[in-house]
C-alpha positions as CSV (number, residue, x, y, z in Angstrom):
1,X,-15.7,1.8,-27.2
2,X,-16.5,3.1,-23.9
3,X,-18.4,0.1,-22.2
4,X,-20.7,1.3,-19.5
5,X,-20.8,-0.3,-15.9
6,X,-24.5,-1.9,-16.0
7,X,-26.3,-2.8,-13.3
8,X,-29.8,-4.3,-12.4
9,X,-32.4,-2.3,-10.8
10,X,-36.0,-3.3,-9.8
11,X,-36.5,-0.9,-6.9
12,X,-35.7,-3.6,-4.6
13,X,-33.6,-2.9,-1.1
14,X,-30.9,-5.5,-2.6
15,X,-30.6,-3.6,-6.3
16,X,-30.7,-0.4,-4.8
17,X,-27.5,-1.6,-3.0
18,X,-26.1,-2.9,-6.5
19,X,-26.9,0.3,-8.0
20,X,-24.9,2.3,-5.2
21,X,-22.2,-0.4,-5.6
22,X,-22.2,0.4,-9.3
23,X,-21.9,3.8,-9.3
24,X,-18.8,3.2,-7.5
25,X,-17.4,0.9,-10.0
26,X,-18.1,3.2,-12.8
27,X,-16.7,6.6,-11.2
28,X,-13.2,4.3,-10.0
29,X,-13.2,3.4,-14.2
30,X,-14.3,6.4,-15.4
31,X,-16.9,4.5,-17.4
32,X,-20.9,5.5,-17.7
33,X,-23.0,4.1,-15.6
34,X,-26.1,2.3,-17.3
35,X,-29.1,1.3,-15.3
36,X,-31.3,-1.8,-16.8
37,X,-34.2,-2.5,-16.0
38,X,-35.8,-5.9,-17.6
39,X,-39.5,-6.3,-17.9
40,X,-41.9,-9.1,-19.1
41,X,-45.6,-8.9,-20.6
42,X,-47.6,-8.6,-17.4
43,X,-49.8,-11.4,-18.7
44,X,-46.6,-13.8,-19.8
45,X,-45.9,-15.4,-16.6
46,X,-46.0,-19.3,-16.8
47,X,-48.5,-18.7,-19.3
48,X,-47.3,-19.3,-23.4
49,X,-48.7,-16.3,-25.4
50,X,-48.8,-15.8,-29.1
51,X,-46.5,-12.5,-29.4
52,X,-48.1,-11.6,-32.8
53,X,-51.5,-11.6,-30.9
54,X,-50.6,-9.3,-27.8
55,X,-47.8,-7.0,-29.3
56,X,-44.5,-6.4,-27.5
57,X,-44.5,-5.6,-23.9
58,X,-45.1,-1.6,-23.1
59,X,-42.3,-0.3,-20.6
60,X,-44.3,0.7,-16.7
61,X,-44.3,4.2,-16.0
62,X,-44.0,3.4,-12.5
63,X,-40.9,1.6,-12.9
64,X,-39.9,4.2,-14.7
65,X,-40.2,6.7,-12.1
66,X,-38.5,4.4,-10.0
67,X,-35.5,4.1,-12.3
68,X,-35.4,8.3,-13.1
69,X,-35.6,8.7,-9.2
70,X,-32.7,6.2,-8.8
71,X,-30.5,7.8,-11.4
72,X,-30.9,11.3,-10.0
73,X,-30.3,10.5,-6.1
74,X,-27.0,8.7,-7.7
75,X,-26.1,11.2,-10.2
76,X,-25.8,13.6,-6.8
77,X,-24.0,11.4,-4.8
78,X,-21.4,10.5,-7.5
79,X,-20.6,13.7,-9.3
80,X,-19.5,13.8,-12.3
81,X,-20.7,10.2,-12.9
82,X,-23.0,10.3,-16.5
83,X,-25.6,8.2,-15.3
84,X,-28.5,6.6,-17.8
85,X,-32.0,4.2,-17.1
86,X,-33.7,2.0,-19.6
87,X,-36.0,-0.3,-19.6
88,X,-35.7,-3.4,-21.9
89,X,-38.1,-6.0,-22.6
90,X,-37.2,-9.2,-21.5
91,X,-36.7,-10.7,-18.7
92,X,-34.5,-9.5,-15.9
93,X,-31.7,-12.4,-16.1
94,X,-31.5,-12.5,-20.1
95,X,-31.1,-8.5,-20.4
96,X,-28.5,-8.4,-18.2
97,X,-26.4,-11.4,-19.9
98,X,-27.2,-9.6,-23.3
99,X,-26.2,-6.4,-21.7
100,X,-23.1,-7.7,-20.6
101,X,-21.8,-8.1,-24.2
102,X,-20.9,-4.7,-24.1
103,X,-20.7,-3.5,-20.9
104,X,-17.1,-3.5,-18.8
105,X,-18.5,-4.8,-15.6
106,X,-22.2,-5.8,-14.5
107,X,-23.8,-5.6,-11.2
108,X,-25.9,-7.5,-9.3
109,X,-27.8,-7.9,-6.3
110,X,-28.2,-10.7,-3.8
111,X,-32.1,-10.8,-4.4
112,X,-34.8,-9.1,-6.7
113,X,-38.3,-8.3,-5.9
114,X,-39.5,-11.5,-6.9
115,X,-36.9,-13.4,-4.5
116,X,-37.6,-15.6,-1.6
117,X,-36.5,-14.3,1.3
118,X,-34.9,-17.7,2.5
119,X,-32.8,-17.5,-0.3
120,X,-29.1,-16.4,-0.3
121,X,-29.2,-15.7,-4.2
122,X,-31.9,-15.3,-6.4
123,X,-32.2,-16.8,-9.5
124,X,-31.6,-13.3,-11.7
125,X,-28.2,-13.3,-10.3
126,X,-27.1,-17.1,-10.5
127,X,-28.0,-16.7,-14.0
128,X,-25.8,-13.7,-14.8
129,X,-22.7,-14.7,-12.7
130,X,-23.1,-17.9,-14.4
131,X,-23.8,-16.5,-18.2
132,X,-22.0,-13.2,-18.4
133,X,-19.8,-11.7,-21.5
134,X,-18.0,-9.7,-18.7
135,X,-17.1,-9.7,-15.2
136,X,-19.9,-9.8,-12.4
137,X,-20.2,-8.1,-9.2
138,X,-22.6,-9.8,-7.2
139,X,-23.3,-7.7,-4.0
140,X,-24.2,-10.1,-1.1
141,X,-24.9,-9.3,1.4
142,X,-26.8,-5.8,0.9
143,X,-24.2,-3.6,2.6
144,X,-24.4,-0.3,3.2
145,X,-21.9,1.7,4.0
146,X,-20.0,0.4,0.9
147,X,-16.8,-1.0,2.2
148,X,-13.5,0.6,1.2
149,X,-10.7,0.2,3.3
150,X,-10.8,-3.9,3.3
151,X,-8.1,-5.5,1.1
152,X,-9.3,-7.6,-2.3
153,X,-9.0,-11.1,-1.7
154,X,-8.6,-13.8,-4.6
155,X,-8.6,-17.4,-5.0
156,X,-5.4,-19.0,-6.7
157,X,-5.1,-22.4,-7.7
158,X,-2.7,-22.0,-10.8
159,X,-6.0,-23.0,-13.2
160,X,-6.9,-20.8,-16.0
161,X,-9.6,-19.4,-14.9
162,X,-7.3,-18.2,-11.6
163,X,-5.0,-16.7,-13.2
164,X,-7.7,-14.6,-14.9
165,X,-9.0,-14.2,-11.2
166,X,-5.6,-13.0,-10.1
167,X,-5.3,-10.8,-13.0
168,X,-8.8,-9.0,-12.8
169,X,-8.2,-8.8,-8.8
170,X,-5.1,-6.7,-9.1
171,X,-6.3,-4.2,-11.6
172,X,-9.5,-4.2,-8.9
173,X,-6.5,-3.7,-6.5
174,X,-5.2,-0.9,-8.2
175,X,-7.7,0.6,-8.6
176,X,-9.1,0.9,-5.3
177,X,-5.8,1.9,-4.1
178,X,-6.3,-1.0,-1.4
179,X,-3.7,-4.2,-0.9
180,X,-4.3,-7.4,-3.0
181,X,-4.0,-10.7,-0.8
182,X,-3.8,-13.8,-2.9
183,X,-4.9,-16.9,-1.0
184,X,-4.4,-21.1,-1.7
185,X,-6.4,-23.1,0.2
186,X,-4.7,-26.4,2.0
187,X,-6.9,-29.1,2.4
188,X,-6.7,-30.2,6.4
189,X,-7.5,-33.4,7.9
190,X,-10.1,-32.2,10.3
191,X,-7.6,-32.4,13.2
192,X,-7.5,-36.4,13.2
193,X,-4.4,-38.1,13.4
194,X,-2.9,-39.1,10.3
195,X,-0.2,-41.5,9.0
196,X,3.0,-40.4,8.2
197,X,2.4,-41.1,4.6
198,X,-0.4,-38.4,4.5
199,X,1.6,-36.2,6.7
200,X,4.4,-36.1,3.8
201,X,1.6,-35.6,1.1
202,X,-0.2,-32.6,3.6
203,X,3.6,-30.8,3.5
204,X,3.7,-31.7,-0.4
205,X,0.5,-29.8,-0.7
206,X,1.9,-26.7,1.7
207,X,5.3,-26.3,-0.7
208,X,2.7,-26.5,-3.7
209,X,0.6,-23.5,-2.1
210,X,3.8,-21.1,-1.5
211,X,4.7,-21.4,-5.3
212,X,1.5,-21.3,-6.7
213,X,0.8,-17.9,-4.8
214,X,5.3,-17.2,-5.2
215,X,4.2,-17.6,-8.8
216,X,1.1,-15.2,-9.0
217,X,2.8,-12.5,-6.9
218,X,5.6,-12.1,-9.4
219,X,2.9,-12.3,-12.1
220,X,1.4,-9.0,-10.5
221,X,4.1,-7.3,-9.3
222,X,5.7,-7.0,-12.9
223,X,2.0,-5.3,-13.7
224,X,2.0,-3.5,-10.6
225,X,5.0,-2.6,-9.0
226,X,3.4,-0.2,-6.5
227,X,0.6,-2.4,-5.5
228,X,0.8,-3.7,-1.7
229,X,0.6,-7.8,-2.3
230,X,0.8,-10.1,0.5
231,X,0.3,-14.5,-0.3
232,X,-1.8,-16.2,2.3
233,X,-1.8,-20.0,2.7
234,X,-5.5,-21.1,4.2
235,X,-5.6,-24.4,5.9
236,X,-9.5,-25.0,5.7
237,X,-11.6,-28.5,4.9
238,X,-12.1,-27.0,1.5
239,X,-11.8,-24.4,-0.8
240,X,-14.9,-22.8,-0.5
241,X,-15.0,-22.7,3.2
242,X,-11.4,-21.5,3.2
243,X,-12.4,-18.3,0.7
244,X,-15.4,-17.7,2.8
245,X,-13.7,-17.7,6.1
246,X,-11.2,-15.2,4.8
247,X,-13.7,-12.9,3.1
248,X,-14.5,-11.8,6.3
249,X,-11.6,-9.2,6.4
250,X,-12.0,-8.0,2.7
251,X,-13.9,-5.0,0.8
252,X,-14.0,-7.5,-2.4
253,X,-13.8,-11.8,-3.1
254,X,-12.3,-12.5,-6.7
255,X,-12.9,-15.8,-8.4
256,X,-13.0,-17.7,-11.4
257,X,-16.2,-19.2,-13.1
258,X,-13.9,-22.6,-12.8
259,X,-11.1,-24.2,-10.7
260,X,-8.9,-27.0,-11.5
261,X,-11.1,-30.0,-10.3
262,X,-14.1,-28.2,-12.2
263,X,-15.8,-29.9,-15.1
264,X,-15.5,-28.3,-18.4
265,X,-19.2,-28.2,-18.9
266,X,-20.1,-26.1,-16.1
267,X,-20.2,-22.8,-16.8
268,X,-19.9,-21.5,-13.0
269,X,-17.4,-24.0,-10.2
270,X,-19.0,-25.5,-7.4
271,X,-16.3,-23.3,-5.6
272,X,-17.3,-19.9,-6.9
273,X,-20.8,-20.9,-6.7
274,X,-20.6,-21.5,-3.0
275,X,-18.8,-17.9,-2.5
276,X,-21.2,-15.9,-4.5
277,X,-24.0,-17.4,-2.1
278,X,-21.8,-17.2,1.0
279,X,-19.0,-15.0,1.3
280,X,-18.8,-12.5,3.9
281,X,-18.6,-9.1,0.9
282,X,-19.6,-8.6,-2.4
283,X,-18.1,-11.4,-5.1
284,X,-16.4,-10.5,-8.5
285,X,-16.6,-13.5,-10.7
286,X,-14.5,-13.0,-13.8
287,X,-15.3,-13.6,-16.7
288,X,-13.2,-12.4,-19.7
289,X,-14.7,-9.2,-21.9
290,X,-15.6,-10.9,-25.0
């Protein structure tokens, strides 16, 4: 089955970015590109219908112009690249998770048309990092120029979900041709003095972080021999601030929908949350291709 790369588009500066961000993805897996573009009755907002009364939904002929437009400008950008636009009816958040069941890899921008400025992530794509049947590439901020040359960064903490991280980061790695840099986050103690008590647990945790990332190198390099991997200890007040702070110098963040404090029932960590909303390049939360 040749899953597409799929990717939200609403004509919006922030899905146009997705969209370029996309077309990226797909020519690096040699995958289609599919471009989705989920639309509601335009008298169903906040207001409960009776569907048998007003029919389904008719697709707009201005968005798709908008969608025909985007496919051409990146079919000539990205030769080669088989590019296709559909609208689906629905809204944007729910087609994209039900697109997701067969896609390799969906996209998504920071904000949709219907955002709030003010906000660092809009709803539409909190709910598909969060829901997805496949990994998510969540493109905040909106850059352009897409960047190439930084290194993938990913978050190791020896959970589950990290080693998934660590294993979807590589082959992101690889693919890119770019180095992969694994980073543990130490916890610090703010610069206050400590006891000697905590100063023993503090070095605990430091011996802790070189095998956790000794243990996912070797992981990687037996997958990867020729890939460039370098393990970075972080001493940050948390997790999240350490990831962000060090997305600074990467093309690409990695990192699981849960950590090993999270709590089963959450579908996306409070950790990966925070990094989708602030990091410093686009995000990769991955989820496993079901």
């Amino acid at each position: 089955m040749n899953r597409p790369v799929v990717v939200g588009v609403d004509g919006s500066p922030s899905s146009l970015a997705a969209a370029e961000h996309a077309a990226r993805a797909a020519q690096l897996r040699s995958r289609p590109l599919l471009l989705v573009h989920g639309y509601l009755h335009p008298f169903g907002y906040g207001v409960p219908l009776n569907p048998y009364e007003i029919g389904v939904p008719a697709p707009s002929e201005e968005a798709q112009k908008m969608m025909e437009r985007t496919a051409a400008e990146l079919g000539e950008r990205w030769p080669g690249l088989a590019v296709e636009a559909r609208q689906v009816a629905g809204g944007p958040g729910a087609t994209l998770i039900e697109e997701s069941r067969r896609a390799e890899l969906v996209v998504v921008g920071s904000r949709g048309r219907g955002g709030f400025a003010g906000l660092l992530l809009g709803s539409v794509g909190a709910q598909v990092a969060a829901h997805a049947h496949c990994p998510v590439l969540v493109v905040r901020p909106d850059e352009q120029p897409i960047p190439v040359d930084g290194p993938v960064l990913v978050g190791v903490d020896g959970s589950e979900s990290s080693d998934l991280a660590v294993s979807v980061g590589a082959d992101e790695a690889a693919l890119r041709d770019v180095p992969l840099v694994l980073v543990h986050v130490v916890a610090t103690d703010g610069g206050r003095t400590v006891p000697e008590e905590i100063e023993e647990s503090q070095a605990a945790h430091q011996a802790e972080a070189v095998r956790l990332l000794a243990d996912a190198s070797a992981v990687v390099r037996a997958r990867h021999p020729d890939l460039v991997v370098r393990e970075h200890p972080v001493r940050a007040a948390g997790a999240a601030q350490g990831l962000i702070e060090a997305s600074g110098a990467a093309a690409l963040l990695v990192v699981g929908t849960r950590g090993r404090a999270g709590f089963a029932g959450l579908l996306l960590g409070s950790v990966s949350q925070a990094a989708i909303q602030h990091a410093h390049c686009p995000v990769l939360v991955a989820h496993p291709v079901s």
